[in-house]
C-alpha positions as CSV (number, residue, x, y, z in Angstrom):
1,X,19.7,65.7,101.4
2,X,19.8,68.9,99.8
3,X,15.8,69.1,99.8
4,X,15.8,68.7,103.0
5,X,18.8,71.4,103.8
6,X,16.9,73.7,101.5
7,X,13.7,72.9,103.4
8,X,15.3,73.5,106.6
9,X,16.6,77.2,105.7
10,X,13.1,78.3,104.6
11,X,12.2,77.1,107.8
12,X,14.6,79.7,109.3
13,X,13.3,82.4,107.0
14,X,9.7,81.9,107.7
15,X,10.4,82.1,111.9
16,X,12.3,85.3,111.0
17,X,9.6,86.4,109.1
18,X,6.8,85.8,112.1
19,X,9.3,87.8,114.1
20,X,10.0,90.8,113.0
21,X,6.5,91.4,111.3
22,X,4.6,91.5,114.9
23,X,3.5,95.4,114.6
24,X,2.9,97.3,117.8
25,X,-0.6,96.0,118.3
26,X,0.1,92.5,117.8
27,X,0.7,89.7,120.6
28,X,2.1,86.5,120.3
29,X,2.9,84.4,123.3
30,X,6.2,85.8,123.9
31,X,5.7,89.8,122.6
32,X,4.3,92.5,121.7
33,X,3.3,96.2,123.5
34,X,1.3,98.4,122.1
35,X,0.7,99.4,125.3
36,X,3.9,101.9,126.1
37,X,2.7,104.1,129.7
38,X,1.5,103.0,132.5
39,X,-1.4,105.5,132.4
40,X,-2.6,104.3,129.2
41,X,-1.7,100.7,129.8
42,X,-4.4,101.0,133.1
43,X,-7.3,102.5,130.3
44,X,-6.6,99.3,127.9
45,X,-4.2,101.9,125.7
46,X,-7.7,103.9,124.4
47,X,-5.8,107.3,124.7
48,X,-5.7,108.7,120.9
49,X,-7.9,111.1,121.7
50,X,-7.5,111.8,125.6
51,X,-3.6,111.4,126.2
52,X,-1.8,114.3,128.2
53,X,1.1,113.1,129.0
54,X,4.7,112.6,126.8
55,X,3.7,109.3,125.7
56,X,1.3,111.2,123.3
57,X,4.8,110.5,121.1
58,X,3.4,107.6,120.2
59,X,-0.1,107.5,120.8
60,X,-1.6,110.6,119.3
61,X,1.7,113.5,118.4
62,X,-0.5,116.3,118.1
63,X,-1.9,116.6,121.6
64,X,1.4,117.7,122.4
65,X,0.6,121.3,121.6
66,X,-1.8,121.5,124.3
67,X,0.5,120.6,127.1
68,X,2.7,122.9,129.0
69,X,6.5,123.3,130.3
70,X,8.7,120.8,129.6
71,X,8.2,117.2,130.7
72,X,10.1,114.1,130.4
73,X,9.0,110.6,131.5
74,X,11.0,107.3,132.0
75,X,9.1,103.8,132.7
76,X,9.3,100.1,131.7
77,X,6.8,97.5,131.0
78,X,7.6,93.8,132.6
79,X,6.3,91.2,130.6
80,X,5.6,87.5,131.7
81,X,3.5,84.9,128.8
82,X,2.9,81.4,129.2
83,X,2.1,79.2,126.6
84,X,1.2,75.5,125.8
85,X,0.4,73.1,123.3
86,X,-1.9,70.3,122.5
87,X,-0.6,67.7,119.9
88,X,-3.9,66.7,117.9
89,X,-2.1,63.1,116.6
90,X,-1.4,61.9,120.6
91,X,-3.0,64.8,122.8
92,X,-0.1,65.1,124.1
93,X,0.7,69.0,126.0
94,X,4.4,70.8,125.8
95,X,4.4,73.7,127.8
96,X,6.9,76.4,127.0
97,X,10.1,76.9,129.0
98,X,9.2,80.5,131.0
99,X,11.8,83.2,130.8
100,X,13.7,83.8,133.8
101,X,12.3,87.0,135.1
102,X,10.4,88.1,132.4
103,X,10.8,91.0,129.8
104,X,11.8,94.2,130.4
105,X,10.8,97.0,127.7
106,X,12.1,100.4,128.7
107,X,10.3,103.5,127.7
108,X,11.4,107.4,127.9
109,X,9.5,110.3,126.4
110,X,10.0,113.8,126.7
111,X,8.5,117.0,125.3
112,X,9.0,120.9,125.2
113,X,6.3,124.0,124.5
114,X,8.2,126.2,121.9
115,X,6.1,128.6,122.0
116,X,1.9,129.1,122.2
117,X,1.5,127.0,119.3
118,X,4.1,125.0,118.7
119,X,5.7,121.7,120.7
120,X,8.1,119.1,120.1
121,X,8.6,115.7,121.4
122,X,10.7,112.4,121.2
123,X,10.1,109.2,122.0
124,X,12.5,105.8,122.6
125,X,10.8,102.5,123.2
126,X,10.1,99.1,122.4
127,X,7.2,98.3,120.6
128,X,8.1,94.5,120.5
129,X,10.2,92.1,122.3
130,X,9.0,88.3,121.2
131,X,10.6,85.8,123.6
132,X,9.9,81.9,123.9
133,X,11.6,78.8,124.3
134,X,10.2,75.4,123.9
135,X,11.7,72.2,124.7
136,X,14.7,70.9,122.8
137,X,13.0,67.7,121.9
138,X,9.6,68.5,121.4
139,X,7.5,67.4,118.3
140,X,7.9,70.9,116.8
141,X,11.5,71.5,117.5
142,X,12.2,71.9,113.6
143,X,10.0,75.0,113.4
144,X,11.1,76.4,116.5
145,X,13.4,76.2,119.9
146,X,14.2,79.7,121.0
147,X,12.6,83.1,119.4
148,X,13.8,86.0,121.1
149,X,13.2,89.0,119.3
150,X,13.5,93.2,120.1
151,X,12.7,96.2,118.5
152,X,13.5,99.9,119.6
153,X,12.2,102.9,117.6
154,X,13.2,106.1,117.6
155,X,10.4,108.9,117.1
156,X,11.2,112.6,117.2
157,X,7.7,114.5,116.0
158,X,6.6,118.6,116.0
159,X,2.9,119.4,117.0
160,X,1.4,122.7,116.1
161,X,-1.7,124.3,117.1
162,X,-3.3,125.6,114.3
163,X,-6.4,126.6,116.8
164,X,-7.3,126.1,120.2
165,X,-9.6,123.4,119.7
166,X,-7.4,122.0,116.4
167,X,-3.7,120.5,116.7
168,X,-1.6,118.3,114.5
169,X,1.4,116.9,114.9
170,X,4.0,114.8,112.2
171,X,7.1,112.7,112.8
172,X,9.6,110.2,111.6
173,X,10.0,106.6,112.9
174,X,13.6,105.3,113.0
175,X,12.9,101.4,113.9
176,X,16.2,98.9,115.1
177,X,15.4,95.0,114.8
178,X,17.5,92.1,116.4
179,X,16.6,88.5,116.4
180,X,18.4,85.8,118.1
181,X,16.6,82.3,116.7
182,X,17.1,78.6,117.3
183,X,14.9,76.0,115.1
184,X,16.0,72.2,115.3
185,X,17.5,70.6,112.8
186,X,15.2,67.5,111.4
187,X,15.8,63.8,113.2
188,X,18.3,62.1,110.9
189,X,20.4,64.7,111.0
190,X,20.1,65.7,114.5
191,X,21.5,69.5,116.1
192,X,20.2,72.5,115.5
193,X,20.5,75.5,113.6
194,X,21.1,79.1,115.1
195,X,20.0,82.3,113.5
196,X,21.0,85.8,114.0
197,X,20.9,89.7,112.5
198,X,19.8,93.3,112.9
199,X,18.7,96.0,110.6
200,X,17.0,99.3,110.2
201,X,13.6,100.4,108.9
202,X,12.6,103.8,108.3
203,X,9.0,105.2,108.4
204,X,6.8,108.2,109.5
205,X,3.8,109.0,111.8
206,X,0.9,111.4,111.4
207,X,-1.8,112.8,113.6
208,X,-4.6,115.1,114.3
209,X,-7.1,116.4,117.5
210,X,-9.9,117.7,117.1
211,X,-11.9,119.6,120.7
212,X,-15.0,120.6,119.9
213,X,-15.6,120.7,123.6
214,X,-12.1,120.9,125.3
215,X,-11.7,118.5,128.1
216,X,-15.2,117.1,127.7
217,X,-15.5,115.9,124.3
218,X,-12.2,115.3,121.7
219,X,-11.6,113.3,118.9
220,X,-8.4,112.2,117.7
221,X,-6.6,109.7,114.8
222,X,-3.1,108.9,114.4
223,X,-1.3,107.2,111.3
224,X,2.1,104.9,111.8
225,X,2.9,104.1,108.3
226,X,4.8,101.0,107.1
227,X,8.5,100.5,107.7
228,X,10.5,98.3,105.2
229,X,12.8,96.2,106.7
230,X,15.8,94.9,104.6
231,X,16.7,92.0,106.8
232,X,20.5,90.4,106.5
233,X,20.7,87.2,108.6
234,X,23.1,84.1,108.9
235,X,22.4,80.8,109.8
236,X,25.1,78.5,111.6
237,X,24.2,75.0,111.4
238,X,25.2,72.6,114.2
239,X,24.8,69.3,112.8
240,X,24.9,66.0,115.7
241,X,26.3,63.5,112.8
242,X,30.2,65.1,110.6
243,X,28.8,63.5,107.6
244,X,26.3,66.1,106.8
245,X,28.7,69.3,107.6
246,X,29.3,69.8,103.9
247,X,25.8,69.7,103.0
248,X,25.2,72.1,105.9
249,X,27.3,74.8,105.8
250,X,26.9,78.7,107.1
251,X,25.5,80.9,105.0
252,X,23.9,84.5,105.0
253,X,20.3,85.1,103.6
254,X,18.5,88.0,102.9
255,X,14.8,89.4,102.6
256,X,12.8,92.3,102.6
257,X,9.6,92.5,105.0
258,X,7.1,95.1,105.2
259,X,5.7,96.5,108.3
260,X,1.8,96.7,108.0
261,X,0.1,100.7,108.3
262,X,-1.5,101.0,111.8
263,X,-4.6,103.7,111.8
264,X,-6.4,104.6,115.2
265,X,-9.1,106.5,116.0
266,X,-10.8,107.5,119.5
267,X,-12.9,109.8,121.0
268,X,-13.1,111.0,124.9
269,X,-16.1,112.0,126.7
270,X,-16.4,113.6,129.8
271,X,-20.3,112.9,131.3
272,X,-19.4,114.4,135.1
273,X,-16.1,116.4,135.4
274,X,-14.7,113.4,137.5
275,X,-15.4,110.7,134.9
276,X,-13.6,110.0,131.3
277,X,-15.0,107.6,129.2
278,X,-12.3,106.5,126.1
279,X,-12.5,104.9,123.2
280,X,-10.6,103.4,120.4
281,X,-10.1,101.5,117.2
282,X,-7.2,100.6,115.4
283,X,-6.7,99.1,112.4
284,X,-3.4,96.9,111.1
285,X,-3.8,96.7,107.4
286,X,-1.6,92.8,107.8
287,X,-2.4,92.7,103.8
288,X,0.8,94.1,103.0
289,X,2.4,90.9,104.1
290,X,1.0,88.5,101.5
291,X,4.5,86.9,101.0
292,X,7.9,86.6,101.4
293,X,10.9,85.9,98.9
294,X,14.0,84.9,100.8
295,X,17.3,85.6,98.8
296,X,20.3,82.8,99.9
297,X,24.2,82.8,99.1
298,X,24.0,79.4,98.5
299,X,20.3,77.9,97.3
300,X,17.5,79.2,95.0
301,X,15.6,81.8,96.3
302,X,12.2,80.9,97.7
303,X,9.0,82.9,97.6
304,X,6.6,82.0,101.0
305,X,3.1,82.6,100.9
306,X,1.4,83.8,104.5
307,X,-1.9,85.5,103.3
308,X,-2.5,87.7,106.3
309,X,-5.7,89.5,106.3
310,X,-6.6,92.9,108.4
311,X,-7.6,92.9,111.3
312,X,-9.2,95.4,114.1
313,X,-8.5,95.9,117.7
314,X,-11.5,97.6,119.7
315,X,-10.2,99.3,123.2
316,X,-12.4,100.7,125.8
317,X,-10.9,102.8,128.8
318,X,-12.5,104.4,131.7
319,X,-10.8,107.2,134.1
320,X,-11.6,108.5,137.4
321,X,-10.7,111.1,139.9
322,X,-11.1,109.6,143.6
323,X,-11.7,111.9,146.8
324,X,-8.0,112.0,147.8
325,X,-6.7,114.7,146.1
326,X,-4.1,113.7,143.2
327,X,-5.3,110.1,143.1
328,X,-7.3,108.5,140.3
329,X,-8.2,105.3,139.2
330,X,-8.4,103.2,135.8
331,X,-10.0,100.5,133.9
332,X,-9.6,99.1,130.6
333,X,-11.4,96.4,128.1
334,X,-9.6,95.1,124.7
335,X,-10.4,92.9,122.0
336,X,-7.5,91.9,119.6
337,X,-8.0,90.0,116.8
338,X,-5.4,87.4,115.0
339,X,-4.3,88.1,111.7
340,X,-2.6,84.9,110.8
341,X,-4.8,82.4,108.8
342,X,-4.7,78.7,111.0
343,X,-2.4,77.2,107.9
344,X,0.4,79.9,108.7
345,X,0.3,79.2,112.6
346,X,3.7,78.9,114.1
347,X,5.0,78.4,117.3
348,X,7.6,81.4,117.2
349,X,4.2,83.5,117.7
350,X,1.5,81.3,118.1
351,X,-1.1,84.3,118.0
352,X,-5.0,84.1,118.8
353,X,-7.9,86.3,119.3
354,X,-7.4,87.6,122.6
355,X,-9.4,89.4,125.4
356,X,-7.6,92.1,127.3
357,X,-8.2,93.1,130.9
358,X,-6.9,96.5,132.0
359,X,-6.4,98.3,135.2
360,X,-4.5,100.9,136.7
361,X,-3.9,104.1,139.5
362,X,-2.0,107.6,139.1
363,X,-1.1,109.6,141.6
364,X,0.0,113.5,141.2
365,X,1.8,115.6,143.7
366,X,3.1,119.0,142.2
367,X,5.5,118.7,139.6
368,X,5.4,114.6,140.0
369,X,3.5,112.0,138.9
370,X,3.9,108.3,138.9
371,X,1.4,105.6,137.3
372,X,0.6,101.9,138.4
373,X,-1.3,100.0,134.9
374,X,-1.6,96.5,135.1
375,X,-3.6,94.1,131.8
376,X,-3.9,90.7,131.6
377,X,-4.1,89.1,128.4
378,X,-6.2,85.8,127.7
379,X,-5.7,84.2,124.3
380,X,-8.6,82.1,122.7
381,X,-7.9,78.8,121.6
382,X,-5.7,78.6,118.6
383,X,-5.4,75.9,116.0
384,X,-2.8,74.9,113.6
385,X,-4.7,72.9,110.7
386,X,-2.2,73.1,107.8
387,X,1.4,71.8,109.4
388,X,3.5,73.9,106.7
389,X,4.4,76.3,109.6
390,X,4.3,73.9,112.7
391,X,2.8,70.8,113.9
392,X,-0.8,70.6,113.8
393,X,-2.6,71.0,117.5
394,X,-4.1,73.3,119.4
395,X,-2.4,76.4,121.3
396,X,-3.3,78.2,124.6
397,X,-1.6,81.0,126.1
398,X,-1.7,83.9,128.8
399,X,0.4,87.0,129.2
400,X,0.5,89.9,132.1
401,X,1.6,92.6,131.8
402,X,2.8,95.2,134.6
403,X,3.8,99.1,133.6
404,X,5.1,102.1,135.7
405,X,6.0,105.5,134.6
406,X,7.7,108.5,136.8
407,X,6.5,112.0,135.1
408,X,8.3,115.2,136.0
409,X,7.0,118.7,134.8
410,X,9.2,121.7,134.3
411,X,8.7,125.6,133.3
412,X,5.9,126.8,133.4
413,X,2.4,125.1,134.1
414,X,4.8,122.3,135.9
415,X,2.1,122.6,138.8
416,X,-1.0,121.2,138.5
417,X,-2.3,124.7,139.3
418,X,-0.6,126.3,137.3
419,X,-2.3,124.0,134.0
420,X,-5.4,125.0,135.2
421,X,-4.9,128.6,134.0
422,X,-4.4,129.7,130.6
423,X,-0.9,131.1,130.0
424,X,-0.4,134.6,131.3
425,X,-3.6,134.5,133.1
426,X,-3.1,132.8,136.2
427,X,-5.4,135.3,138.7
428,X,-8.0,135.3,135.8
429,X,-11.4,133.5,135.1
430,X,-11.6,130.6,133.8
431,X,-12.2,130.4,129.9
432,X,-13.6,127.2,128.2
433,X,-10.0,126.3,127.1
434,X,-9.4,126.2,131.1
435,X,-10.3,122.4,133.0
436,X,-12.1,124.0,135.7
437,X,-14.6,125.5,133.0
438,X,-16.1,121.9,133.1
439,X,-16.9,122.3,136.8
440,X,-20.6,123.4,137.6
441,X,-20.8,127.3,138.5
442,X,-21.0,128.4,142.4
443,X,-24.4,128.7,143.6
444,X,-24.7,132.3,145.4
445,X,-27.3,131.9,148.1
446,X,-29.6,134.8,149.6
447,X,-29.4,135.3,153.2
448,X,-31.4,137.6,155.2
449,X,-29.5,140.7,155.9
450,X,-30.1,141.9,160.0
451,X,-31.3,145.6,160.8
452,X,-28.4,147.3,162.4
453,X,-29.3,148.7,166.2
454,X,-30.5,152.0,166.6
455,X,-28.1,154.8,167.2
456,X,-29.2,156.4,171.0
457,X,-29.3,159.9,170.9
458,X,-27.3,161.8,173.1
459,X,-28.2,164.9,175.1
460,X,-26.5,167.7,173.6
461,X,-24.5,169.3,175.7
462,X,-23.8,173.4,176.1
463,X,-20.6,174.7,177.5
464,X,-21.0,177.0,180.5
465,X,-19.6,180.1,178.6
466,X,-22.7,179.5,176.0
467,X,-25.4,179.3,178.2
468,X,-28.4,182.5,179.0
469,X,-28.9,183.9,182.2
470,X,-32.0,186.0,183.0
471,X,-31.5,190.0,184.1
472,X,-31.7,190.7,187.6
473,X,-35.0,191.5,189.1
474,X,-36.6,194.4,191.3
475,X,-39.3,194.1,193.6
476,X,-42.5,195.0,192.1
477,X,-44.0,198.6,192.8
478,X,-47.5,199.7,193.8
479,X,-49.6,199.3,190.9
480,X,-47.4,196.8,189.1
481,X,-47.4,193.3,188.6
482,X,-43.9,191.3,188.4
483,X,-43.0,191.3,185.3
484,X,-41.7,187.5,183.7
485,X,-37.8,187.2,183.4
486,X,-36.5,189.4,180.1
487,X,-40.4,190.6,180.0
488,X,-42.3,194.1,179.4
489,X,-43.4,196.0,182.8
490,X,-47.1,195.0,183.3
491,X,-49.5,198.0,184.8
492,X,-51.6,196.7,187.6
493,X,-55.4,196.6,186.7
494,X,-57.1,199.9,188.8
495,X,-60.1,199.0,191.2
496,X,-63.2,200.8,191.2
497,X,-63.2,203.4,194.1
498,X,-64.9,202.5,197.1
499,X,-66.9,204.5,200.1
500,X,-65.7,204.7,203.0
């Protein structure tokens, strides 16, 4: 009997284990988010080196230091997953019980320009919530009833601007972890045993963005390092039959679990002005979890082996800014590999390779904007084969997921107008730091330029006191002729003298 109490705490340790080790781009069928905003959510989360908006917390840290005012932004993340499984002995399907209206995983982020170089940001939300139930009486029931699971971190960073196509940006991560568990305990004993605790981890982020071209071309990486988590737990047993009480009594366990280094890259290139092509690749380096030692009060400690290998998840997003003014649209592709080998499988996260479907709409008015993402998540086929972790079968699943974010901007550039001019230079040119420099110059066209119409001369006119009058005149005497007005006297020409 004490085998098989011993066997049924390392049970508990190894569910508690799959838990609390599901990083930020993990899913399991009950879960994960990696995706945080609503904005980035509807681009399939391929923002690291495009984000401009306070989520960049999280995503990329140094982008803050090209963003202006002050801006805060509160959302939430609804999360439904469904999830089934085939028993390989009878082909018999258990579906799991669905969660009465979902998950809810808040998120708020908010961010302040210091000066022109330096910004500062913090961000609170929930990188993981695992949630699933299965039937009490199922054929798995011993590895697990009930995983409900939630994380908040805590992530104050500083961004400088060390150029202005060069920012970096460096913070701490302050991660909480709660579990709530239920596994069953085995037949002959009957009831079930109900597992609970919290604890901190502490860890650090890093990041850099790079602009060759800004707002047409960036590159960008971001660092999460790994967060140890000393995890103190207690199991209370609920035995059906009195007789094994003393065998099965509360105790407290401990053990120390690793968080795996997450590295992302991206890139973000802009072919037309209206159109933002993204990119991304993270990396979860899983081989830090290679096993597990469990410490009890009251049995000999155990060392689990999980072999977890790295993995890769490949995001592909795609922006674009629609006629109405304000409005734009979103699209987003993922693919997510599984990490856990098919001997470790368990149904507390009965994970998969999965392919990600991603859309989304923002809308901006002023100092407001609010954004619409929606993903679907389709997990492959999943098989247990080695029946350490849970019975052997096959798993299916399918998540949605649903995001909306409210972003207000403050100070100055709160406008969108206002960003579109460089500090202090609002009447100015655009420079090739300013958005609108990606916007083909105005053609200047030459039209023909019409003669003006001639200017009519008009007769000059002379006042009366100005004008000449000619002398009087006498009548003209023998001999003379009459002389022209203002003329000489003439002499009359003589005749020749004639006979009479």
């Amino acid at each position: 009997m004490k085998n098989r109490a011993n066997k049924i705490i390392v049970a508990f340790g190894c569910a508690l284990v799959l838990g609390l080790t599901a990083s930020p781009s993990a899913r399991g069928a009950g879960f994960l988010v990696y995706d945080v905003s609503a904005e980035a959510l509807g681009k399939g989360s391929a923002v690291t080196a495009s984000t401009n908006e306070p989520a960049a917390v999280f995503f990329n840290p140094a982008a803050l230091a090209h963003m202006e005012g002050y801006q805060l932004s509160l959302g939430t993340v609804w999360v439904n997953a469904n999830a089934q499984f085939e028993d390989a002995a009878t082909g018999a399907t258990t579906k799991a019980i669905p969660r009465k209206g979902g998950f809810w995983l808040p998120t708020i982020y908010g961010m302040a320009r210091i000066n022109k170089w330096v910004s500062v940001g913090l961000g609170v939300y929930t990188i993981f919530g695992l949630g699933i139930e299965w039937p009490y009486d199922w054929t798995g029931r011993e590895h697990a009833i009930l995983a409900d699971i939630e994380t908040v971190t805590f992530s104050p960073t500083v961004s400088v601007r060390l150029h202005k196509k060069f920012s970096v940006g460096l913070g701490l991560n302050v991660v909480r972890g709660m579990v709530d568990m239920t596994n069953g305990l085995p037949e002959a004993i009957g009831g079930h045993v109900q597992i609970g605790g919290a604890t901190f981890g502490f860890g650090a982020h890093a990041a850099l963005l790079y602009r060759p071209i800004p707002n047409k071309l960036h590159f960008g990486a971001t660092y999460h390092s790994r967060v140890r988590l000393a995890f103190n737990g207690r199991a209370d047993f609920e035995p059906d039959h009195e007789e094994f009480i003393p065998e099965l009594q509360d105790q407290g366990g401990k053990a120390v679990i690793v968080l795996p280094d997450i590295i992302s890259v991206g890139a973000m290139y802009r072919p037309i002005p209206k159109l933002a092509i993204t990119y991304d690749v993270n990396v979860v380096l899983w081989s830090t979890y290679d096993e597990l030692k469990l410490d009890f009060e009251r049995r000999d400690d155990q060392i689990l082996k999980r072999k977890n290998k790295n993995v890769a998840t490949f995001r592909l997003g795609f922006e674009y800014e629609l006629p109405v003014k304000g409005l734009k649209a979103r699209l987003g592709f993922i693919f997510d590999m599984n990490p856990a080998p098919a001997e470790y499988l368990s149904p507390s996260l009965p994970d998969a390779h999965r392919i990600d479907f991603a859309v989304g709409v923002g809308y901006e008015w002023k100092w407001l904007k609010v954004d619409l993402g929606y993903l679907f998540v389709y997990f492959l086929d999943s098989k247990s084969e080695g029946g350490t972790e849970g019975p052997v079968g096959t798993y299916r699943s399918t998540a949605h997921l649903t995001a909306l974010t409210f972003t207000a901007r403050f100070g100055r550039g709160a406008k969108k107008r206002d960003r579109e001019q460089p500090r202090g230079t609002r009447l100015a040119p655009p420079t090739r730091d300013d958005p609108r420099a990606t916007r083909p110059p105005h053609r200047l066209v030459a039209r023909p330029v019409r003669p003006a119409p001639p200017v009519k001369k008009r007769p000059r006119v002379v006042p009366p006191a100005k004008r000449k009058t000619p002398p009087a005149t006498r009548p003209a005497g023998a001999g003379e002729v009459p002389r022209k007005a203002g003329g000489a006297k003439t002499p009359a020409l003589s005749r020749p003298a004639t006979n009479p």
